[in-house]
Every structure is written in C-alpha cells, then in structure tokens.
C-alpha positions in Angstrom: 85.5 35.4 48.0 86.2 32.1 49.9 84.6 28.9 49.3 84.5 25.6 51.1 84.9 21.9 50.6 84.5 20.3 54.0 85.2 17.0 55.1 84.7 16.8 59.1 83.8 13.0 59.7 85.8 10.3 60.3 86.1 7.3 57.7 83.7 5.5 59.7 81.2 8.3 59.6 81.0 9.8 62.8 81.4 13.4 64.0 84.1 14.1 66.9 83.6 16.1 69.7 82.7 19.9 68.8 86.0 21.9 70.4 85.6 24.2 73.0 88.9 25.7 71.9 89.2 29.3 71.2 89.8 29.9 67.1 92.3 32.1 66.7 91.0 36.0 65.4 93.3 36.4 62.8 92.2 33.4 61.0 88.8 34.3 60.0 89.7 38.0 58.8 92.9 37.8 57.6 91.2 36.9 53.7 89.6 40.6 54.7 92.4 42.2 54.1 94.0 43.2 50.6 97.4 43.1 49.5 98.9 42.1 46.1 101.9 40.4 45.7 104.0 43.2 45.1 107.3 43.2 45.3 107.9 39.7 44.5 111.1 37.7 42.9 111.6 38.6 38.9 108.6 37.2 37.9 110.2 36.1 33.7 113.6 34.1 35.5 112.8 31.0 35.3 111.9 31.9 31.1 115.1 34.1 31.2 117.6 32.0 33.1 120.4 30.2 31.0 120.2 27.9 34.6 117.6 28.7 36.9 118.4 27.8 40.5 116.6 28.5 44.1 117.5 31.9 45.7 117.0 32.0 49.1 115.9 34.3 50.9 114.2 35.9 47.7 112.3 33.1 47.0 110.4 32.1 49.9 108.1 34.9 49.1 105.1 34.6 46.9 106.0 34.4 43.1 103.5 36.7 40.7 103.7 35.1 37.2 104.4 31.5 35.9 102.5 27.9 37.2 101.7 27.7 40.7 103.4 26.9 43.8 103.0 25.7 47.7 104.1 26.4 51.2 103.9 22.3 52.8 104.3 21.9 56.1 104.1 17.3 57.5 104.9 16.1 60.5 104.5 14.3 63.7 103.7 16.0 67.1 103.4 14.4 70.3 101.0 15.7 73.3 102.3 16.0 76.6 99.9 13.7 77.9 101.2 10.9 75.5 99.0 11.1 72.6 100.2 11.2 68.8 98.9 13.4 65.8 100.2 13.6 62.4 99.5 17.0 60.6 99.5 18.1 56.8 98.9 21.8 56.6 99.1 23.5 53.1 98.4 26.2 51.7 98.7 26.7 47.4 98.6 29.7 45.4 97.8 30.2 41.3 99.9 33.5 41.0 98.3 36.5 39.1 99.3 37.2 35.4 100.6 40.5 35.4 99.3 41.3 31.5 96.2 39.3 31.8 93.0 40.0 33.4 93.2 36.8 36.0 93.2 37.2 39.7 94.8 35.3 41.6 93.5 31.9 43.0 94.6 30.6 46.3 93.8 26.9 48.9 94.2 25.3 52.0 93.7 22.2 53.4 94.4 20.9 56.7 94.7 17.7 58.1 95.0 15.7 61.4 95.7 11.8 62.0 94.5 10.8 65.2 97.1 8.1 65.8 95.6 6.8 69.3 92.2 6.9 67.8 92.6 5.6 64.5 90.9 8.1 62.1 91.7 10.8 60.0 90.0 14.1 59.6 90.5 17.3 57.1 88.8 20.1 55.8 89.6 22.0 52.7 89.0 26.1 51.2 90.0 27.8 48.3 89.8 31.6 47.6 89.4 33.9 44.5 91.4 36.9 44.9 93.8 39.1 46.4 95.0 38.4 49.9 97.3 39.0 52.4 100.8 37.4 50.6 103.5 39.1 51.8 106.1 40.6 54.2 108.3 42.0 51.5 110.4 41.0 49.2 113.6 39.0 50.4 111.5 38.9 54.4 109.5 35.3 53.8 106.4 35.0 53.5 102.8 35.9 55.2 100.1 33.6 54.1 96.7 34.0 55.6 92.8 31.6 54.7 90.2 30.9 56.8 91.7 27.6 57.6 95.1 27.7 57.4 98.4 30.9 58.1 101.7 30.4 57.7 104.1 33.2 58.3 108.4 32.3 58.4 111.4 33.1 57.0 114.9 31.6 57.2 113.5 28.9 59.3 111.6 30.6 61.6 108.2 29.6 61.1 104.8 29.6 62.8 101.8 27.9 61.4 97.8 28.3 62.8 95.4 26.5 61.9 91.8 25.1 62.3 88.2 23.3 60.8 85.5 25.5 60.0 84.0 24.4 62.9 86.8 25.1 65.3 87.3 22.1 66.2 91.6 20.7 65.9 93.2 24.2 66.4 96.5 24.1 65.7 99.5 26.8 66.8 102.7 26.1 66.0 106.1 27.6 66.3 108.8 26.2 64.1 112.6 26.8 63.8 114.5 25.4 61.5 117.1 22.5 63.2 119.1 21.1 59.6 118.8 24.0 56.8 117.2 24.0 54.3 117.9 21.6 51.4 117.9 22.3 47.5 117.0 19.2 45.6 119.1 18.7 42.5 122.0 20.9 43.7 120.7 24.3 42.4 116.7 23.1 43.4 115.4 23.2 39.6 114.3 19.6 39.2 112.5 17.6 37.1 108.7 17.6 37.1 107.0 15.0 35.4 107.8 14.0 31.4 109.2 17.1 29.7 108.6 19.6 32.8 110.9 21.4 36.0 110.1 23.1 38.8 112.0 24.7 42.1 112.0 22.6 44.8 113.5 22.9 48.3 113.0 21.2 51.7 113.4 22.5 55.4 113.2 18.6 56.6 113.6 18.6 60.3 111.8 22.1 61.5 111.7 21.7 65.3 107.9 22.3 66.4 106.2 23.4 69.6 102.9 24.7 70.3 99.3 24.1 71.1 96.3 21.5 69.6 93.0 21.5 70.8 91.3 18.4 70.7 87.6 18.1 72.1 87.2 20.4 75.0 91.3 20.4 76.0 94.2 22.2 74.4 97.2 19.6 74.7 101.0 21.3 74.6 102.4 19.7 71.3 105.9 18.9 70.1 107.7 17.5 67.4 109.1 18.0 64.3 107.6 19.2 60.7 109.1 18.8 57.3 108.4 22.1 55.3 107.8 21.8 51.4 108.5 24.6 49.1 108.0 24.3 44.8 107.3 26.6 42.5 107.5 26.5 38.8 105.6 27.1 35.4 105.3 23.8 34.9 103.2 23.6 38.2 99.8 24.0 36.4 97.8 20.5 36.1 96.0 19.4 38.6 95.5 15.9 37.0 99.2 15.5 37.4 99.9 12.0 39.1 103.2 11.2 41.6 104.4 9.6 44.6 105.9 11.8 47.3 107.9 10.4 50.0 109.7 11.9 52.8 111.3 9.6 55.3 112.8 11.3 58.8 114.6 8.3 60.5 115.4 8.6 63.9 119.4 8.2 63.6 119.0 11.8 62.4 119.2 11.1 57.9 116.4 12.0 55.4 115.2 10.6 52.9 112.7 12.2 49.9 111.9 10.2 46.6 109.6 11.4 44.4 107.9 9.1 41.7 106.1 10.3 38.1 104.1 7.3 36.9 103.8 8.7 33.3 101.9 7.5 30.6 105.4 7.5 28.2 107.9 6.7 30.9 108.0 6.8 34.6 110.8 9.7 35.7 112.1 9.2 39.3 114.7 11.0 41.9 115.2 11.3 45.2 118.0 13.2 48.2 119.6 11.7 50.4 120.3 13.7 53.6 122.5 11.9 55.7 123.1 13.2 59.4 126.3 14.4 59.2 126.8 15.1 55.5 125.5 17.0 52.5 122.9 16.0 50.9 123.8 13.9 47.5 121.3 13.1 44.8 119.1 10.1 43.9 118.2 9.1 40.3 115.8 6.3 39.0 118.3 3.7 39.2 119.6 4.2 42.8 116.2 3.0 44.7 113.4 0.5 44.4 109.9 1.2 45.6 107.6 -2.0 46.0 104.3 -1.7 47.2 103.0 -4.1 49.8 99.8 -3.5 50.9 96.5 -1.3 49.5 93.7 0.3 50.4 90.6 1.2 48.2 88.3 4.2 48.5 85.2 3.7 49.3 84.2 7.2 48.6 85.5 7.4 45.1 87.0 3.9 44.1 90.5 4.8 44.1 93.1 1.8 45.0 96.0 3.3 46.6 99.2 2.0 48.2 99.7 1.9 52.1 102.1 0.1 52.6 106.0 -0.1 50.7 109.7 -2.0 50.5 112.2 1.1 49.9 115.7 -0.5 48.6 118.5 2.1 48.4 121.1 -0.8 47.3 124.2 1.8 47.2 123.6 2.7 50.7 122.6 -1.1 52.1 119.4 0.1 53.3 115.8 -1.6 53.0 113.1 0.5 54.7 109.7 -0.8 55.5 107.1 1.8 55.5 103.2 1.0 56.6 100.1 3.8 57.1 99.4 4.3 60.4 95.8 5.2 59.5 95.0 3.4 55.9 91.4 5.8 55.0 93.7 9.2 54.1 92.0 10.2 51.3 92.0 14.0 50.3 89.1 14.4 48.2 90.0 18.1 47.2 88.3 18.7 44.1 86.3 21.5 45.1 89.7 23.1 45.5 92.6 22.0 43.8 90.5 19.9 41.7 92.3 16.5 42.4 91.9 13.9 45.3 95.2 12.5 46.8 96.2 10.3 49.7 98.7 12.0 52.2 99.2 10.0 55.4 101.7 9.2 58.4 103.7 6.5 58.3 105.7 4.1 60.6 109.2 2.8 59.2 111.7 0.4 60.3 114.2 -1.6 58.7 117.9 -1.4 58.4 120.9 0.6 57.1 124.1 -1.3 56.8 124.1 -3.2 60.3 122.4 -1.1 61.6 118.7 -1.5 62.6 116.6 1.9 62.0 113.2 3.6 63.0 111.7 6.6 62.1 108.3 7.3 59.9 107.4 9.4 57.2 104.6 11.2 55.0 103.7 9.8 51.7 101.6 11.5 49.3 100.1 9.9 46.2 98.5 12.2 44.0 95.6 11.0 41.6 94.7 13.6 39.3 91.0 14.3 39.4 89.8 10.4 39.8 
C-alpha cells in the first residue's frame, strides 16, 4: 500500500504549470509487482564481522536485516536551451526482519531547484510492503515507487522519476566517470556518538537524459553524485547531521559530514583529489562556519545557507552559498523528519589557485 505526502507549490505559494509530459508506465505499476529481497548480502555481517567493510558488487543490492539504508542520487543538470536544475532523488528502504513479523517499509522523495526561476519544488511517498528490490544478488539493484526508480550497477545507472501530478519528469542515464569511493578506507564509518554505518560514494556519475518542464521536455546533462549507506545503526529518524558534498570544477571532491550531538559533536570528511586517492578527513582537519540563515516559515526551523569551509592542510577556503534559500523537506509523513537539502554555488581558493564548482548540502533536523 502506498501513501503520499505531497508538497507541489513553490515557497511563494503558487502552482507551476501542469506538464504535458508523458509519465513514464513503469512508474505507476512497478509497486504492483511482488518480489522479496531474496537473495540478498549475509544479512548478520555487519554483527559477525571482526571488521566489516563495503563489498562491492554484493552490496549495492538491497540488504534484508539490520537498520535501514539509501540509494542518493544530487546533482546539477543543465538544459540544452541554457537553463539550470538541481535534483535530489532518493529512495530509502527499512529492510524486513527475517524472524519477526515486520514487512518491509520503503520512501521516495524527489526534488527539483529551478535555478533560473528561483523556487524549489518536491514531492514525497512512502510504501508498506514488499516490492520490486532486486536484480540478484551481486547484479545491483532495481528499485521501483510511484515517484521515484533507480536501476544500476557498477556505475551504470539510470534514474526515472516524477510528481504525482506528472509534472518535472525526470529520465536519466548515468555512468560512472571516477569509481566509486569507500569512505574511511574499508566504508564502515562513524555514525553519530557510539554508532557506524557503510558508506560509499560514486561522486562524479556522468548524466544525460530528458526533464519535462511545463509543456516541453528539455535534453538534460550533467553530472550526479550517487549516495549509498547502510547499517544497523541507520534506525532514527530524529538523528541530526550536516552533509556536504563539494564537486569543484578542477575535477577534486570534497564530502564532510557533521554530528551535532548532544555529548560531543563527531566529524569526518574525504578528500578526493583529481588525480589521486582519496585520503581521509577527521574533526581536526576542516572548519565549517556558517554565514548566512534562513528560517522556515512553515515549521520555524533556522537553518544554515550559507558556509566558510577551511581545509588548512590543503590551503583551501571554500565559500559555499544556496542558490535557492526555501529547501525545506518537510518529510514527516514519510521518513518522519524534515531536512534541508539544496544546490549550492562555491568559489574560493586552493593554494594559488582560484576554484569554482558547487555542491549539495543536507542538514537533517530530526522530526522538528
């Protein structure tokens, strides 16, 4: 059974154009169709493991027991007719205990930044139930909602997506242009106080496809940074953090990831230079000072839109700044949490070297 949390207006209240666009078939009756998660990756290693550590392929697949854990796709596309859109697609998954009676519980959202118009749009579902999950074990992954599929595999991805009104359809092709990247070495890294989770990053997925905006479908191209974490200690939804991931246009990455903490704030980062492996970043290694905010009107919520990123070991200062400030997620009638995920412009300078880019920032809030 699917249910929906829809947010179609923009901050300022009004409706855009209803699209003319065709919605793809598969979209709406994929949720039809039933099919565990069976075969899926050893469902007790991360309890069993004297050092648990990403496996890939195996582990782009669905997991069946332990936490939760997302497929993330952000990015910039460009039209061919000039115009910019950022893009969050996501789709999360509760796995099935395998003892238990407990189905599994699965969401989507999906959301656009209209960079020429200013505004920001998104919609939200979330599902009780089997679905369909998966290729195979070891073959990726094959994720259908109502709003959002994903379907990929050792960087070959494709992503479809659109509102429940049609309107903002989205098909994308992806492949894969850096690797992908474990965080921490192995990809088990810290999650909050006390906690871990499996984390790896496909930063710079090459992406070309189709949006339909209003009554015209626009050829779209850019690049996406794909998201992967699992873990069992990826099971509160009122768990706060600052996500950051900075694509700079000399060809380095940059992802920082921030635990306020009520006993301690835990921080780390990876650095992915251009043309060497990625290294990692603790606490000490980068300052994060906010420089602008924006509050909520909807829900009161003061969050940060604009930031000074200091990485003093590599002499680089970073300015990043929202592109559109009202991002707000308010997706409690899904993942029971509201967040702020929005496109970002940077500029600053590495060394002597002046640099460009932009990135995605996500600040979760917990359920405020």
């Amino acid at each position: 059974m699917w249910v929906s949390g829809n947010q179609l207006t923009a901050p300022d209240g009004r409706m855009g154009s209803m699209s003319v666009c065709p919605r793809s078939p598969g979209l709406a009756t994929l949720a039809l169709l039933v099919c565990g998660c069976l075969p899926c990756p050893d469902p007790f290693y991360e309890f069993s493991a004297a050092k648990p550590q990403v496996r890939l392929p195996l582990d782009e697949a669905p997991h069946c027991f332990g936490g939760g854990e997302w497929w993330y796709y952000t990015g910039r596309l460009t039209a061919d007719t000039g115009q910019e859109f950022g893009i969050e697609t996501v789709i999360f998954h509760v796995p099935q205990l395998p003892i238990l009676l407990v189905t599994e519980a699965w969401a989507a959202h999906y959301a656009v930044t209209d960079v020429d118009g200013g505004q920001f749009y998104y919609d939200q579902a979330a599902s009780i139930g089997p679905q369909w999950c998966s290729t195979g074990l070891g073959t990726g992954f094959d994720l259908g909602t109502p709003l959002v599929s994903m379907r990929g595999g050792n960087g070959q991805d494709s992503i479809e997506a659109a509102f429940a009104d049609g309107r903002y359809a989205l098909h994308l092709a992806l492949t894969d242009a850096r690797g992908p990247v474990l965080h921490g070495d192995d990809g088990y890294v810290p999650y909050g106080a006390g906690g871990a989770s499996f984390y790896y990053s496909r930063p710079r997925m090459d992406a070309n496809g189709t949006l339909c905006v209003g009554d015209m479908t626009l050829n779209v191209s850019g690049q996406m940074w794909f998201d992967r974490q699992w873990g069992r200690d990826l099971d509160n939804p009122l768990q706060r953090w600052d996500w950051y991931s900075i694509r700079l246009d000399n060809g380095s990455d940059i992802m920082l990831f921030v635990f306020p903490g009520d006993v301690g704030q835990v921080a780390f980062g990876t650095l992915m230079p251009a043309s060497s492996p990625a290294s990692w970043i603790s606490a000490a290694d980068f300052r994060i000072t906010p420089s602008a905010v924006w509050v909520s009107p909807a829900t009161g919520t003061e969050y940060e839109v604009g930031w000074q990123i200091e990485l003093p070991g590599q002499q680089m200062v970073l300015a990043l700044t929202a592109v559109v400030e009202e991002a707000e997620l308010d997706a409690r009638a899904t993942t029971q949490n509201t967040y702020w995920e929005g496109l970002c412009t940077v500029v600053g300078q590495s060394g002597d070297q002046a640099v460009t880019g932009y990135a995605y920032v996500e600040q979760a809030n917990g359920g405020a």
